[in-house]
C-alpha positions, -999 to 999 in steps of 0.1 A, spaced: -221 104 -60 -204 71 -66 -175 67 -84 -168 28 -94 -132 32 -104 -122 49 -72 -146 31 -44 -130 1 -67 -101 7 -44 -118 -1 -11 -149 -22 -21 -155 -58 -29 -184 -65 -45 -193 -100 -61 -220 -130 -57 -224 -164 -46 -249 -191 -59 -274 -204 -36 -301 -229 -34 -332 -212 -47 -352 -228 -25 -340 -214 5 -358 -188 22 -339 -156 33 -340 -165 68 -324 -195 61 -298 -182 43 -286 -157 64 -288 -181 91 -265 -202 78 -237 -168 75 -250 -164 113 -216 -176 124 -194 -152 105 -216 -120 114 -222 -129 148 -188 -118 165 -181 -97 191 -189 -62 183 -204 -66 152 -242 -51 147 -264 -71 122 -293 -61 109 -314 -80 80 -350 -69 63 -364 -90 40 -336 -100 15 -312 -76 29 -284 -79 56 -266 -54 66 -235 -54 94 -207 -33 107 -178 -43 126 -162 -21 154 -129 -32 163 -131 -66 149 -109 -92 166 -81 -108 146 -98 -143 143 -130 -127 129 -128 -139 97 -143 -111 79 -123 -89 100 -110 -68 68 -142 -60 57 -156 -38 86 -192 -33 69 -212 -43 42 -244 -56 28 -258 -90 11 -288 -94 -9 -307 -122 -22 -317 -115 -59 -337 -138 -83 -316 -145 -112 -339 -168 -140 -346 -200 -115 -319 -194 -97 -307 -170 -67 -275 -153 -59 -262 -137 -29 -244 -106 -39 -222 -90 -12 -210 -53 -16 -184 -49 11 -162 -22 26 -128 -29 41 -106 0 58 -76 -23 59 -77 -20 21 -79 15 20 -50 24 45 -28 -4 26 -35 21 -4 -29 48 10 1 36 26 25 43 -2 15 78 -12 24 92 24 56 71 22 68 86 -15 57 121 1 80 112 28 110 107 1 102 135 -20 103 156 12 136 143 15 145 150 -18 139 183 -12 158 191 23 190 178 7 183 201 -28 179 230 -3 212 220 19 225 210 -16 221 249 -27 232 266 5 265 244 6 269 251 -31 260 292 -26 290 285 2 316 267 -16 315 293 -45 322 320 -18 352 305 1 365 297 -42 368 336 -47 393 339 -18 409 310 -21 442 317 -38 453 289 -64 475 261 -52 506 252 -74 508 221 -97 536 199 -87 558 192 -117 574 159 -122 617 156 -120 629 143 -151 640 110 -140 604 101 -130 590 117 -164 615 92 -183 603 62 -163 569 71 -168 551 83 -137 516 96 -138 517 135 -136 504 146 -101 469 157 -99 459 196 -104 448 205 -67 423 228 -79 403 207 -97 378 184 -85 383 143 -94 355 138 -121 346 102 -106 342 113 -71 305 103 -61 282 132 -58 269 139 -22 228 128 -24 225 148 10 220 135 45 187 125 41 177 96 25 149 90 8 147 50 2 138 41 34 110 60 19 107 45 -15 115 8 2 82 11 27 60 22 -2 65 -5 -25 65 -30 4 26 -16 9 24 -17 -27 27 -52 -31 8 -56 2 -24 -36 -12 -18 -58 -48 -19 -89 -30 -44 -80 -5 -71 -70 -33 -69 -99 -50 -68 -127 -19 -90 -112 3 -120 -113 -24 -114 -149 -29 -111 -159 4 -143 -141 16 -163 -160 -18 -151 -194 -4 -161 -184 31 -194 -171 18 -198 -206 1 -190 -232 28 -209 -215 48 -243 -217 29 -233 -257 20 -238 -264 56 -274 -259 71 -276 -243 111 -272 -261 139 -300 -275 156 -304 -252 186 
């Protein structure tokens, strides 16, 4: 069962205008050149291409899509070529962030855990800890002013909490960085693979 606004995530899907006159041969002869790269397996039938990648090189310029299909349809007196493609990269891009914010909340959790044992500890060593004395000001330095000293057994209200020794925004930091990498990613790599798509069919085979 296919569900569009998940496989969304991972698939491009689009079309291209193309001479009507062409036949199918000749069209996916002229896209020759992008499919046939090392260790990529083509096969086309009638109107339909169909190709997978394995381990696609980095100058393969449909490297990011590892498989997919085109199709010549008849649209009025026209033709399209529609392209339904898969790309891994995209996937693992999206995926990216969700292991890296489990990573943080993980963390988040270890220090609420040491957070509770340290806390379970500091109570204990309180109820045998005898109360220190206040330190009272002489009169001279109560005349001129001087702050009253602090009460040893209480804790300084603006001293910074302890977050724990783990942190989690190395965490946080890697998944938006693949955030804005997937973002980016679905909308360029689309675009780039139409324009591809079209010089390619503007220029006719060469002459073997």
């Amino acid at each position: 069962m296919r569900v569009p606004l998940i496989d969304h995530i991972w698939r491009v899907r689009g079309d291209v205008p193309i001479d009507p006159l062409l036949a199918p041969e000749e069209v996916f002869a002229r896209l020759d050149p992008l499919l046939r790269t090392p260790g990529t397996a083509v096969r086309a039938e009638g109107g339909t291409l169909t190709y997978s990648k394995d381990n696609p090189a980095a100058q393969d310029k449909l490297a990011t899509f590892t498989c997919g299909q085109l199709r010549i349809e008849r649209v009025g007196a026209g033709a399209v070529l529609r392209f339904d493609l898969f790309s891994h990269a995209l996937l693992l891009c999206f995926l990216a962030p969700l292991l890296f914010l489990g990573f943080a909340q993980m963390a988040v959790a270890i220090n609420a855990w040491e957070g509770a044992g340290a806390d379970a500890s500091e109570k204990a060593e309180k109820k045998d800890e005898k109360p220190k004395p206040v330190k009272v000001l002489n009169p001279v330095d109560q005349f001129l002013g001087a702050p009253a000293p602090e009460d040893p057994n209480k804790k300084k209200k603006d001293e910074k909490k302890d977050e724990g020794r783990h942190s989690p925004d190395e965490g946080y930091f890697m998944a938006g960085v693949f955030a804005l990498i997937y973002l980016v990613g679905r909308w360029l790599e689309p675009w780039l693979v139409r324009r591809r798509f079209r010089a390619a069919l503007a220029n006719p085979p060469a002459a073997g």
